[in-house]
N, C-alpha and C positions, 0 to 999 in steps of 0.2 A: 504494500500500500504506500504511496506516497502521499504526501503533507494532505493534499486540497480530501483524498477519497479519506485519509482519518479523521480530515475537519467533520466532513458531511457524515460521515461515522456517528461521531458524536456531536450533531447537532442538534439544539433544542429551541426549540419555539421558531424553527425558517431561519435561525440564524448558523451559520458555521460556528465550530467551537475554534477555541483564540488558539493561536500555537504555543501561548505562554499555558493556555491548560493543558493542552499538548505536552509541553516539555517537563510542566509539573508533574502529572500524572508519572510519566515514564519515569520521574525521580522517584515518586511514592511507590512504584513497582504495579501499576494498576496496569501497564500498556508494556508490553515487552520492550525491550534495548532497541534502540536503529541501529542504522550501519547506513553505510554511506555504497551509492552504488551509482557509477555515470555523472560520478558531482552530486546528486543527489541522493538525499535522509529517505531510506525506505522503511516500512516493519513488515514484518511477514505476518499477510492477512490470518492464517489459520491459526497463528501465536493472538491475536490480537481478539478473532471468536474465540479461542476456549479459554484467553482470561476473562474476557466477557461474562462467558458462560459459568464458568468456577465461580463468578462472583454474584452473578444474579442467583445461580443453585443455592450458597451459603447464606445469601439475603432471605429468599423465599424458605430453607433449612431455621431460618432465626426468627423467621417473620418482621423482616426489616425491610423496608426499602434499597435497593438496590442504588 
């Protein structure tokens, strides 16, 4: 995935998410590591669904919000 398909990833209310949440998140370990690929910050889509997934399972396991 690159930057714009994570923005829209994690978009809420029609907005794209900020890249500063972006690079937050992947500091708090919510979004897997990037790597650089062609000059450009990639993540690997199916790292990015199953933290997704692990996290929403654990929310809905707690009965939290995800």
């Amino acid at each position: 995935m690159f930057m714009a398909d994570l923005r829209a990833h994690y978009a809420s209310g029609g907005k794209p998410a900020s890249r500063s949440f972006i690079y937050d998140a992947q500091k708090r370990g919510d979004i897997p590591p990037s790597t650089m690929f062609g000059g450009k910050r990639v993540w690997s889509r199916k790292a990015v669904i199953a933290m997704d997934e692990a996290r929403f399972a654990e929310a809905a396991q707690n009965g939290k919000a995800a």
